[in-house]
C-alpha positions as CSV (number, residue, x, y, z in Angstrom):
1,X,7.1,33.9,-14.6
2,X,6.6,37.6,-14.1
3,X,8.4,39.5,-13.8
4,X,11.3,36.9,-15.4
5,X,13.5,38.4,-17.2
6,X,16.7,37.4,-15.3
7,X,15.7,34.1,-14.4
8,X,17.5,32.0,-17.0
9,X,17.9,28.2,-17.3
10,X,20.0,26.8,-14.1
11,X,18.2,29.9,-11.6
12,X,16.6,28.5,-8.6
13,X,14.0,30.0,-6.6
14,X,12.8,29.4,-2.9
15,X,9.3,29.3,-2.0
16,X,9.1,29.3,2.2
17,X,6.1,29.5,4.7
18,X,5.3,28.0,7.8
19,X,4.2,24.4,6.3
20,X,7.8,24.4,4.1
21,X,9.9,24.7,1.7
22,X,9.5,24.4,-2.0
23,X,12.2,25.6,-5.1
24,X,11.7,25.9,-8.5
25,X,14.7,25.6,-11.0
26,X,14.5,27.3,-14.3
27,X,15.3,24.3,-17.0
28,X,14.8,26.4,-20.0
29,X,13.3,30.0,-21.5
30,X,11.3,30.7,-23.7
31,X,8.6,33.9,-25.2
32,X,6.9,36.2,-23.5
33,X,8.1,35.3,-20.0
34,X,7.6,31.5,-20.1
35,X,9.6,29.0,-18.5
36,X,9.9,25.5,-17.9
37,X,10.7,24.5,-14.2
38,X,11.6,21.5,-12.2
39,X,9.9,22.0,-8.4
40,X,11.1,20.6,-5.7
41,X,10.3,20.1,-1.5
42,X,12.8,20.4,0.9
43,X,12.8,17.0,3.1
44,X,10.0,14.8,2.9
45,X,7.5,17.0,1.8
46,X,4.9,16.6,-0.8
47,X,4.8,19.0,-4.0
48,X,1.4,19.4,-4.5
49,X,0.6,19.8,-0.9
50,X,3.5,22.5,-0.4
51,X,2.0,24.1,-3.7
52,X,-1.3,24.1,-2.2
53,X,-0.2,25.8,0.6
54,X,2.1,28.5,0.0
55,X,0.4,29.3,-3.6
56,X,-2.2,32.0,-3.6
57,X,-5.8,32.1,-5.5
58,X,-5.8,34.8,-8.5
59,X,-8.7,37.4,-7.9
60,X,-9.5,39.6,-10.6
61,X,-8.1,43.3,-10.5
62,X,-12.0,44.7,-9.3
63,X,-12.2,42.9,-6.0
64,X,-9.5,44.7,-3.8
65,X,-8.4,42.8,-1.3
66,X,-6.2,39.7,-0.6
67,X,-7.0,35.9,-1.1
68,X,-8.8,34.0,1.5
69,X,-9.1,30.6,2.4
70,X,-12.8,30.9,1.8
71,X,-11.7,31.8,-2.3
72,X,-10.0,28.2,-2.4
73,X,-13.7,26.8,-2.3
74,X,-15.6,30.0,-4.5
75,X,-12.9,29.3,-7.0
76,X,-14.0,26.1,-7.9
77,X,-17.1,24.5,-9.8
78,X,-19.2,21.7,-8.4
79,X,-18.6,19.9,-11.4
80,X,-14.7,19.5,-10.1
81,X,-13.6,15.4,-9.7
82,X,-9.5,15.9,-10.7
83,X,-6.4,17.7,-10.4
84,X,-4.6,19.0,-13.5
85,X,-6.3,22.5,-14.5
86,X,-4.8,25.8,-14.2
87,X,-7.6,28.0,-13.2
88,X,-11.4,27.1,-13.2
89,X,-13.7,27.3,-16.5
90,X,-15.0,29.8,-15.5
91,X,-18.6,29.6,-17.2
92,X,-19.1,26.5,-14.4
93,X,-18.7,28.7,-11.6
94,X,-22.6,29.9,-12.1
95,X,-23.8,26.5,-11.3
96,X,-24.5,25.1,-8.1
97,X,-25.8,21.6,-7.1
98,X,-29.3,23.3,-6.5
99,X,-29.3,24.9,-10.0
100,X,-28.3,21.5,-11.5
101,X,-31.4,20.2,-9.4
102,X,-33.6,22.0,-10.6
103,X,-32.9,21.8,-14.1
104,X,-33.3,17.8,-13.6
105,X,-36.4,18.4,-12.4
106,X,-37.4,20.0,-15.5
107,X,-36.1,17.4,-17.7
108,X,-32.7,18.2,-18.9
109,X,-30.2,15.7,-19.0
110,X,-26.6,16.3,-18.0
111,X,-23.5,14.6,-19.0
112,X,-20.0,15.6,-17.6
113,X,-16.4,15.4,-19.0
114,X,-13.2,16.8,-18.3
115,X,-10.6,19.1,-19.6
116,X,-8.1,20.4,-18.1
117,X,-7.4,24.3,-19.0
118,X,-3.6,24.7,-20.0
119,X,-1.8,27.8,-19.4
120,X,-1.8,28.2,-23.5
121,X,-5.9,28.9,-23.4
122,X,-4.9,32.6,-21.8
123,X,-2.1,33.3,-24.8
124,X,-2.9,36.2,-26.7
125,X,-3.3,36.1,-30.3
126,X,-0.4,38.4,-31.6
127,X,-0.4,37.5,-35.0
128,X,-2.1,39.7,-38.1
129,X,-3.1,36.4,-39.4
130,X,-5.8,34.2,-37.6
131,X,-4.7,31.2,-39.0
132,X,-1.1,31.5,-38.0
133,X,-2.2,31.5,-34.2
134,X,-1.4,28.0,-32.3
135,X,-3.7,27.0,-29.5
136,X,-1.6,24.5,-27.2
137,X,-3.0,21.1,-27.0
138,X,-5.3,20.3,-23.6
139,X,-6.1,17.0,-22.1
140,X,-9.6,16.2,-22.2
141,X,-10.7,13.0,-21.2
142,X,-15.0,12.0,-22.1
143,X,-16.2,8.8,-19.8
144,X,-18.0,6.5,-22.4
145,X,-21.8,7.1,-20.5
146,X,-20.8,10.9,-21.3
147,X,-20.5,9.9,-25.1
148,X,-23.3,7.7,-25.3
149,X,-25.6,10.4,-23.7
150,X,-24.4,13.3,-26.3
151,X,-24.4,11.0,-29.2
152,X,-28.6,9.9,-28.5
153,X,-29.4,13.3,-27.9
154,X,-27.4,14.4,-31.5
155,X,-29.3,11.4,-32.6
156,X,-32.6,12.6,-31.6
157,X,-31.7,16.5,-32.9
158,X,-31.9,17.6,-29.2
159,X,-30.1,20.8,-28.6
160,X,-26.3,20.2,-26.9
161,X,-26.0,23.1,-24.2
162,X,-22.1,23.5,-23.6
163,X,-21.3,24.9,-20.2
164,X,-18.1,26.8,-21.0
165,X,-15.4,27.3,-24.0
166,X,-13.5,24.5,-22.4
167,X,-16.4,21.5,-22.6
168,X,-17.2,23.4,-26.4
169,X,-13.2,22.7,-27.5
170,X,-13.3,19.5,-26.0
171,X,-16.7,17.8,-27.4
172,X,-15.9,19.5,-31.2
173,X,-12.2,18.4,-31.0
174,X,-14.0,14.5,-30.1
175,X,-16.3,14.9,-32.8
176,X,-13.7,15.4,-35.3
177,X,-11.7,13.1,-34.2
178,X,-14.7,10.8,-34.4
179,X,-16.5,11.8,-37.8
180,X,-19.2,13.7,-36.7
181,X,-19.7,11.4,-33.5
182,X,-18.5,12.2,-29.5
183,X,-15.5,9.8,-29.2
184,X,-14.9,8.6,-25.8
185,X,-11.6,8.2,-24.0
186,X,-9.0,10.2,-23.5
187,X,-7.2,13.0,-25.9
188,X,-5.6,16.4,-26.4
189,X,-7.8,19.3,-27.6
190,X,-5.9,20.9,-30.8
191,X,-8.9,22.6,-32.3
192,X,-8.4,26.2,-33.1
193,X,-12.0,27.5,-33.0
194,X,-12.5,30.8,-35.1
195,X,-15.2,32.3,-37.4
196,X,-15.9,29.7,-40.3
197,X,-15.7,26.5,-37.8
198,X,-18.6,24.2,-38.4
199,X,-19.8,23.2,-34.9
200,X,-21.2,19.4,-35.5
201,X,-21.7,18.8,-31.3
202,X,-23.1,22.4,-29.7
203,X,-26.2,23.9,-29.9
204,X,-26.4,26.7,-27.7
205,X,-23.4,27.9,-25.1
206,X,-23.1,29.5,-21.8
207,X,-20.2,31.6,-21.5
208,X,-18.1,34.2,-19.5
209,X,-17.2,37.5,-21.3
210,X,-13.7,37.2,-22.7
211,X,-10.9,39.5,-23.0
212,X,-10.0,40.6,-26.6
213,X,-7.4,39.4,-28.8
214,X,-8.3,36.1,-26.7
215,X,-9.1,32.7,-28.7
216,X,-12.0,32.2,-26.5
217,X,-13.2,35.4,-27.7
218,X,-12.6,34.0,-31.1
219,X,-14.5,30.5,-30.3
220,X,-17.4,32.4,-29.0
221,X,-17.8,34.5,-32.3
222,X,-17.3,31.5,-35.1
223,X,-20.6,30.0,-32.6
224,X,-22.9,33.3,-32.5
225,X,-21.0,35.7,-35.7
226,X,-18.6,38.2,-35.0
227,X,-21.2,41.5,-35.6
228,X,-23.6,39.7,-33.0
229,X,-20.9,38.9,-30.3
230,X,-19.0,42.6,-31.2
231,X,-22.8,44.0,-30.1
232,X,-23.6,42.1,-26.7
233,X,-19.8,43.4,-25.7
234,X,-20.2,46.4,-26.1
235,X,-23.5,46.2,-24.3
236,X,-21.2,44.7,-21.2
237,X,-19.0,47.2,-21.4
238,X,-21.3,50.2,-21.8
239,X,-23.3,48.6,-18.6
240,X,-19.9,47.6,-16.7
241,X,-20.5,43.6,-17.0
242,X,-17.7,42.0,-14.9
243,X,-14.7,40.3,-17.2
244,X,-12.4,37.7,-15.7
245,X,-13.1,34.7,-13.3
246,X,-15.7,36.2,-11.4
247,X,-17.7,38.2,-14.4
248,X,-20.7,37.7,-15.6
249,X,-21.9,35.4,-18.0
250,X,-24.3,35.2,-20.9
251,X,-26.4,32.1,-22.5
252,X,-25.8,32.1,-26.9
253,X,-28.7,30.7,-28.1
């Protein structure tokens, strides 16, 4: 909650527009402005719908105008079957059911699983040592067709091409969890990915560009080497490359 420094546990505050009314009571505080909250609708309203409603898309700071309705759809991938992520990976948002098409046409196989970005994916890393950052735990959940499908292509050493950091937590987290093979079913992601990680699932990874002192940043460089990564961002920066949810993107081979 920003700005939330004098909303302490037992504060209440009221969300109104012209579909209702929705509160949010502060149950308890903690760093850097988080809080956990109870929310509530007034009468028989629904939660999620009211939430839906009277919440408002985040646009990145370079597109200066308010949210539309027509953002609701552009900020979300086709790949999207269930609720429960905070904000869209964003690496999916480049792919369209034509592009996906087309590249079935030429013979790659896709697979799809699901996890759910937590608000803990956007914590900075504020401590000096690497190791002493916690990633919060995500729920990831990998159908068993989806397993089967990357554990035959490991099989026959064809490459694994993860669309985003969230699919490349997710599959390595499974593969741990599974000795070197995609376990199905359901889980939370744990995995702290940072330079030295052995990767046993992905072979190649299309990405957004990530802000520093991110752990996304960090995933990308244990997959392509720090100097490498440290390089291609400065060549996004020196050419303006678009950060956030609507930047730019780039393929790690």
């Amino acid at each position: 909650m920003h700005p939330g420094q004098k909303l302490k546990p037992g504060a209440r505050v009221r969300f109104e527009g012209a579909t209702g009314v929705l509160y949010a009571e502060v149950l308890a505080q903690h760093f850097f402005g988080r809080r956990t909250i109870r929310l509530e609708a007034e009468g028989d309203a629904d939660v999620d719908a009211l939430v839906d409603t009277l919440g408002h898309m985040p646009l990145p700071p370079y597109i200066r105008r308010p949210d539309t309705l027509a953002d609701r759809d552009r900020y979300q991938t086709v790949f999207a079957r269930s609720r429960g992520s905070i904000a869209a990976p964003t690496a999916g948002l480049h792919f369209t059911s034509e592009i996906l098409d087309a590249l079935s046409a030429r013979g790659v196989e896709q697979a799809e699983i699901t996890l759910h970005v937590g608000y803990g994916t956007f914590k900075p890393v504020r401590s000096e040592q690497v190791e002493a950052h916690v990633v919060d735990p995500e729920y990831y959940e990998i159908h068993p067709r989806a397993a089967g499908a990357i554990n035959r292509a490991l099989d026959a050493r064809r490459r694994i091409v993860a669309v985003g950091t969230t699919t490349t937590r997710a599959l390595e987290h499974a593969a741990i969890a599974g000795a070197g093979r995609v376990r199905p079913g359901a889980g939370e992601a744990t995995t702290f990915i940072y330079p030295g990680f052995e990767f046993r699932v992905v072979g190649a990874l299309f990405t957004n560009f990530h802000l520093p002192k991110s752990s996304l940043l960090m995933l990308v460089a244990a997959f392509a080497g720090r100097e490498r990564i440290l390089a291609a961002y400065r060549h996004a920066v020196e050419h303006r490359y678009r950060f956030y949810s609507y930047g730019d993107a780039m393929v790690v081979l």
